[in-house]
C-alpha positions in Angstrom: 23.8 -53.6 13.6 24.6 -57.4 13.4 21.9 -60.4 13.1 24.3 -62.8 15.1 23.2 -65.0 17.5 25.9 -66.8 20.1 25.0 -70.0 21.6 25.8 -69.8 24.9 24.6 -73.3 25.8 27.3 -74.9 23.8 29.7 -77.0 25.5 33.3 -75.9 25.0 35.9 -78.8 25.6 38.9 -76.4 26.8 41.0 -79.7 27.9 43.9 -80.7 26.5 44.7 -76.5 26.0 46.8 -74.2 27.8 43.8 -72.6 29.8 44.6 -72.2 33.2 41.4 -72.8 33.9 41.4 -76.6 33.4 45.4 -76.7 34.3 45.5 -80.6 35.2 47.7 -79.4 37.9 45.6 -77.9 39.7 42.8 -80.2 40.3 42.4 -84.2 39.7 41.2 -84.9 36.7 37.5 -85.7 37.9 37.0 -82.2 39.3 34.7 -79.9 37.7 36.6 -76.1 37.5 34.3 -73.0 38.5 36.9 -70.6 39.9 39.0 -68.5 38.1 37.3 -66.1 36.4 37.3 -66.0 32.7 34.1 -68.0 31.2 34.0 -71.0 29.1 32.2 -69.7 26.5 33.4 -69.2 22.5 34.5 -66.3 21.7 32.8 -63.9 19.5 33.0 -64.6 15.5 34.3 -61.1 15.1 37.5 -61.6 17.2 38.6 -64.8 15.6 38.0 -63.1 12.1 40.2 -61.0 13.7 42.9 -62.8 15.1 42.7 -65.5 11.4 43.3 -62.2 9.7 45.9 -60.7 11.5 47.9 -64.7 11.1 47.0 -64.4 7.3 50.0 -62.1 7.3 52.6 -64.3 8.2 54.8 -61.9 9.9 54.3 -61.3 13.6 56.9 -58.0 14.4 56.9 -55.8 16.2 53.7 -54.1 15.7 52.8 -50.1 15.8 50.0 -48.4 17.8 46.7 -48.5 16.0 44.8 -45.4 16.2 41.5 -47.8 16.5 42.7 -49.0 19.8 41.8 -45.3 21.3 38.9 -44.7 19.2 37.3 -48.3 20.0 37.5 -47.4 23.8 35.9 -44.1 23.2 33.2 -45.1 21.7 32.5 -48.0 24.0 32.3 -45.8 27.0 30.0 -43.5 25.6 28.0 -46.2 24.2 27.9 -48.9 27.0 28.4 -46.1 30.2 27.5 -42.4 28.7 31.2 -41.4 29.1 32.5 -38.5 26.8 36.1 -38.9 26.7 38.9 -38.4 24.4 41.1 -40.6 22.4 44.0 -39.0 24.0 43.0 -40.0 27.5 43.3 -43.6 26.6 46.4 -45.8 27.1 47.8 -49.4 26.8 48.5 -51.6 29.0 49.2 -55.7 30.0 46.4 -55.8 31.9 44.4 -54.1 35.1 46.5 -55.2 37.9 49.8 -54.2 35.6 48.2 -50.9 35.7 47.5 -50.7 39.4 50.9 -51.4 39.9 52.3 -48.4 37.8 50.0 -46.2 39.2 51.1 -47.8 42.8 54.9 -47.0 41.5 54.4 -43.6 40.3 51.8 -41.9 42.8 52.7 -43.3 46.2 56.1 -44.0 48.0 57.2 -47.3 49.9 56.0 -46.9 53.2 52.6 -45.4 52.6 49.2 -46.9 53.3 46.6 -47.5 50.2 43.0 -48.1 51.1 41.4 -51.4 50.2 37.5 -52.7 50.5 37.7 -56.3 51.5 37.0 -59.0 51.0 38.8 -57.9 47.8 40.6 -59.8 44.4 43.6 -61.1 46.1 46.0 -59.7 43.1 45.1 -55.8 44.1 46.5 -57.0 47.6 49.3 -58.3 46.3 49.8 -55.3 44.3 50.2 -53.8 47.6 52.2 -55.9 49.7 54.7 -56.4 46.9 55.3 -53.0 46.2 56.5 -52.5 50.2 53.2 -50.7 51.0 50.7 -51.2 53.6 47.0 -52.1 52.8 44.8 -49.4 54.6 41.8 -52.0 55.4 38.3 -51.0 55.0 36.3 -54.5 55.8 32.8 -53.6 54.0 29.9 -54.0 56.2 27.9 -57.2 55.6 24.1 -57.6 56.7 22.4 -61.3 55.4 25.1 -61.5 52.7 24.5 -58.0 51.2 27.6 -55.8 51.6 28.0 -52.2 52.1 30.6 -49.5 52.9 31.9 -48.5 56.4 31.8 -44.4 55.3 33.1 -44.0 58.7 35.8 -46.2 59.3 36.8 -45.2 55.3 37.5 -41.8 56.5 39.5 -43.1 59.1 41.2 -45.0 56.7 41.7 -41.9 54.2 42.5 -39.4 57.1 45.3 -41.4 58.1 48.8 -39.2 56.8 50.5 -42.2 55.1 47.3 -42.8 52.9 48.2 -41.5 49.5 45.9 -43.9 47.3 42.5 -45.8 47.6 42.0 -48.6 44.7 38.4 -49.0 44.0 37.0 -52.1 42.7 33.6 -51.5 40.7 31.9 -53.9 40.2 33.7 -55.6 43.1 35.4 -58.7 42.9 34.0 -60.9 44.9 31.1 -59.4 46.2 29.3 -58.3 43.1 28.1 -54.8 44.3 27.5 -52.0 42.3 28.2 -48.9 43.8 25.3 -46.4 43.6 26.3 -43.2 42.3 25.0 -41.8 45.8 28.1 -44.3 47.1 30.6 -43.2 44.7 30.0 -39.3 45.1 30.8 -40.1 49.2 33.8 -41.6 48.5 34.8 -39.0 45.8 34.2 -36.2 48.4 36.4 -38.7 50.7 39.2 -38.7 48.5 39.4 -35.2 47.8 39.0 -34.2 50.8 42.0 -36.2 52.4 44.2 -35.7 48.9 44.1 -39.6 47.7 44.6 -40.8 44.4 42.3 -43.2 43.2 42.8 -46.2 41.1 39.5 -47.8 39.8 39.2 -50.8 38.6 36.4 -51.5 36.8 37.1 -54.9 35.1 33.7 -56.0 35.6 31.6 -52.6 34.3 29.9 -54.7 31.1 28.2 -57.6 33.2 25.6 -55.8 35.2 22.1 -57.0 36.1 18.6 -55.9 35.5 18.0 -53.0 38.0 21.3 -51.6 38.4 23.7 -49.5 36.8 28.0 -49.3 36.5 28.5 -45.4 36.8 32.5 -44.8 35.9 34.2 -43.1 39.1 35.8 -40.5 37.0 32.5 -39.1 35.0 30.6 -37.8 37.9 33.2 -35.1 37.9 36.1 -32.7 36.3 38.0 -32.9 40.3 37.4 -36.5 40.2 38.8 -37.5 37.0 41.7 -35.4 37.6 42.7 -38.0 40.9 41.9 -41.1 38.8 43.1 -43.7 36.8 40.6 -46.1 35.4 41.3 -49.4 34.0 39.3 -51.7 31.9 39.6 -55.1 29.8 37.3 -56.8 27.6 39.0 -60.2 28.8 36.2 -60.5 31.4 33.1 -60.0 28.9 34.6 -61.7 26.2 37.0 -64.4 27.2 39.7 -62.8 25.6 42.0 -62.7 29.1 45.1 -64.5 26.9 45.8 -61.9 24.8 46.9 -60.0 27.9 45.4 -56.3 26.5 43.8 -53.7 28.5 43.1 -50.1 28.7 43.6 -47.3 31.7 41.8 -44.1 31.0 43.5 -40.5 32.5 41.9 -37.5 31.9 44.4 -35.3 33.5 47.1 -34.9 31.3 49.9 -34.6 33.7 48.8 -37.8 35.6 48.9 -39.1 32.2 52.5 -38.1 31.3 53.6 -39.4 35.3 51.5 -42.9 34.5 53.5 -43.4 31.3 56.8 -42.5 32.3 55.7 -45.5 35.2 55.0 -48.1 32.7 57.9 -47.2 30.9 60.4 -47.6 34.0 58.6 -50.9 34.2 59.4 -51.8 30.5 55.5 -52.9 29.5 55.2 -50.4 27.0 54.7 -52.9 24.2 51.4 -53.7 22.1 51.0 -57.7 21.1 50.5 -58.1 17.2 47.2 -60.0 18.4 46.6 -58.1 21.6 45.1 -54.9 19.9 43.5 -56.5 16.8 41.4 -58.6 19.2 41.0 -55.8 21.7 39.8 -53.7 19.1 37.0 -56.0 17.6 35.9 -57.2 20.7 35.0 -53.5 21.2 33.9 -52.5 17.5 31.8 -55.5 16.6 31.2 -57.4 19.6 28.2 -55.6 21.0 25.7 -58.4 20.3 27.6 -60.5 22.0 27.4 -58.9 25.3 24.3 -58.1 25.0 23.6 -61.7 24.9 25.8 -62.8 27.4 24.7 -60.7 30.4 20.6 -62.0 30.3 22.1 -65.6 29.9 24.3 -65.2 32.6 21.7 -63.5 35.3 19.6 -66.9 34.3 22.3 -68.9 35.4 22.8 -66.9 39.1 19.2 -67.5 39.2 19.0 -70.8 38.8 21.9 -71.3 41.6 19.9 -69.0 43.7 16.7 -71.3 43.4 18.6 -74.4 43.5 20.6 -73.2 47.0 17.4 -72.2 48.2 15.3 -75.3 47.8 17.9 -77.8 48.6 20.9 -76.0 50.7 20.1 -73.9 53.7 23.3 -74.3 55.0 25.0 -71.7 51.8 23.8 -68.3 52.4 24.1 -66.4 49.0 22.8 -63.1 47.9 22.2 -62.7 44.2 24.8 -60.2 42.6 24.3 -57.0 41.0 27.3 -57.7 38.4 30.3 -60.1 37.6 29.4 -63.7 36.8 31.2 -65.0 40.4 29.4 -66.2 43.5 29.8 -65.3 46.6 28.8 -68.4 48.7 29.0 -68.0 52.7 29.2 -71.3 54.1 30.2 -70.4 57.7 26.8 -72.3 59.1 29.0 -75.4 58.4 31.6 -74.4 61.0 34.9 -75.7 59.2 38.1 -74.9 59.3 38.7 -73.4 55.4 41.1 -75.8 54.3 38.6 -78.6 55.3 35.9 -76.3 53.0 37.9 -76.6 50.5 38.6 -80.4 50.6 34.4 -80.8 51.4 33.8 -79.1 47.7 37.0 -80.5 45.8 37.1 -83.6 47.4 33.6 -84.7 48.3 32.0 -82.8 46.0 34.7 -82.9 42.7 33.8 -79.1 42.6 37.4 -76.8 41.8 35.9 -73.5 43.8 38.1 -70.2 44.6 39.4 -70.2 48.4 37.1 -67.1 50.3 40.4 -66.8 52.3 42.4 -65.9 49.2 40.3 -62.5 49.3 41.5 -61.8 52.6 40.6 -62.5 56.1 36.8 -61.5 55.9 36.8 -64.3 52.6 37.0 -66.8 55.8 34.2 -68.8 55.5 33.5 -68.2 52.1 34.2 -69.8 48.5 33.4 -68.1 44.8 31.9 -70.0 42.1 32.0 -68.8 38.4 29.0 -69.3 36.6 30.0 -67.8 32.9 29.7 -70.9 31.9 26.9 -73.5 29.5 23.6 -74.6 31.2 23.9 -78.1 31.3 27.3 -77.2 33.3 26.4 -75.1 35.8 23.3 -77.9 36.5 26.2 -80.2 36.8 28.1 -77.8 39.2 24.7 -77.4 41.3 24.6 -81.1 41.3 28.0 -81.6 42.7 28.0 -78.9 45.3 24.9 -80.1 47.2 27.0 -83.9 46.9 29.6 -81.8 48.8 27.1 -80.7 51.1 25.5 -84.6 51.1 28.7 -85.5 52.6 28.9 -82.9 55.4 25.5 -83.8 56.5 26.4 -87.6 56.5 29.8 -87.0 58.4 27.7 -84.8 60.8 25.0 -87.2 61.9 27.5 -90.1 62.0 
């Protein structure tokens, strides 16, 4: 038990780094940056007593597997998500869409389809596409911006013969739905049924919000974990994304033994001398710290969600059950999405993520991150209604 106490308000100058984030490349200098999802807040004490120890020793070889890496992810899942698993089901990896790939290379053949929910991270796409398979789409039913699953057309999707693999993301990315366990059980009996492979992401699970409840896919049953490979990172929860470290877990032993023979081919077997030493603390001694961060961060949706309400009825935005990125839909303004993009960046000096990067049902749309201080996210609430200022001016002239 710790008596630490993070101060999330505290502005964190991360210009002048190499953090993609604020990349002067990307956007004009004057441009505020709430896309890509990491957060701009400090990282927890313990991980840079970590990372100051680990450079004490002033030798940075290559480094061997540290037993605490498997028992750190244990003991998270059964602490944070009543998961019993064991250290042996717990493997390495770059990152979460690394690991989708290797699963992608190992379970399915060029040619086949793999089911997606969309609007969905661009990167899992990609995944797809660039791997010479075909995305299986399953567009996720939307009613006054809350988003649901087409069972039906999903078992059209999983029925088809060239669907070998669905990748679920939960939470998803950009929607912010948690799936209920009533959800995940249907497409569980889905998946078995029509003999897909699953790949979960689940790169969100630690951010969730009052009320609801991240249920890992492969602990509501012995048949399910045996068709899935989950992934998780603390780079999300943390702000540890750099160190490029992450996690799958694989019950089954022989999907384990056919994922690592995958990531082998693909030469991304090797641990970073920081990677695990940060990966480890974050989940060893970083609980406070996440504890923390979620309440902070549901005060900061809510104060968007007031703020769009009172002053911006052309945004229709539902608050999320988990992640710390907004789904805005700003189709009432009828633009063209590269002129939305140039309203927020331009007009507004607001760096948002492109809806259409999520596919084509992210038309319309734009995602705003929101792990970030206070006095910034004021600042970004303050700019996007300037952005909206401008449309309104434009319109009436």
């Amino acid at each position: 038990m710790t008596n630490r106490v993070h101060n999330f308000d505290e502005v964190y100058d991360r210009r002048g780094s190499d953090c993609k984030k604020y990349n002067p490349g990307r956007f004009a200098e004057d441009v505020l940056p709430m896309w890509i999802a990491d957060t701009d807040f400090r990282v927890p004490e313990p991980v840079i007593e970590a990372a100051r120890k680990r450079a004490s020793h002033e030798a940075f070889g290559y480094p061997y597997e540290l037993p605490a890496f498997n028992t750190a992810v244990k003991s998270w899942m059964q602490r944070r998500h009543q998961w019993d698993i064991s250290e042996q089901a717990v493997e390495f990896v770059t990152g979460v869409v690394p690991a989708a790939i290797f699963a992608i290379r190992e379970l399915t053949r060029p040619g086949d389809f793999i089911a997606l929910m969309t609007p969905l991270y661009s990167p899992l796409q990609e995944a797809v596409r660039d791997n010479g398979r075909y995305i299986a789409e399953n567009k996720l039913i939307e009613t006054d911006g809350y988003f649901t699953i087409d069972f039906e057309d999903l078992e059209k999707q999983l029925a088809h013969p060239r669907t070998t693999m669905l990748i679920l993301c939960n939470p998803h990315n950009p929607v912010g739905r948690v799936f209920t366990k009533d959800e995940l059980l249907k497409i569980g009996e889905l998946c078995l049924k029509h003999h897909v492979w699953v790949f979960s992401d689940e790169i969100h699970a630690d951010i969730v919000f009052s009320g609801h409840k991240h249920i890992p896919f492969a602990s509501l049953s012995a048949e399910l974990s045996d068709i899935t490979i989950t992934s998780l990172n603390p780079g999300k929860s943390f702000n540890v994304a750099g160190v490029r470290t992450a996690a799958v877990i694989i019950e089954n032993q022989q999907l384990m033994e056919r994922f690592i023979v995958s990531r082998k081919n693909n030469k991304a077997m090797g641990r970073t001398v920081f990677g695990q030493n940060i990966f480890i603390a974050c989940y060893e001694h970083c609980e406070y710290y996440i504890d923390q961060e979620i309440p902070y961060i549901e005060r900061n949706i809510d104060y968007v969600k007031q703020f769009i309400d009172d002053n911006i009825p052309e945004i229709n935005f539902i608050k999320p059950e988990a992640t710390y990125l907004l789904w805005l839909d700003c189709r009432s303004l009828q633009l063209p999405q590269n002129e939305l993009i140039t309203l927020f960046e331009v007009d507004g000096k607001l760096g948002l993520n492109n809806g259409a990067d999520f596919g084509e049902a992210g038309e319309g749309h734009v995602r705003m991150n929101v792990a970030v201080p206070r006095a910034t996210v004021e600042e970004g609430c303050r700019r996007l209604l300037a952005a909206i200022e401008s449309y309104r001016q434009k319109s009436n002239s």
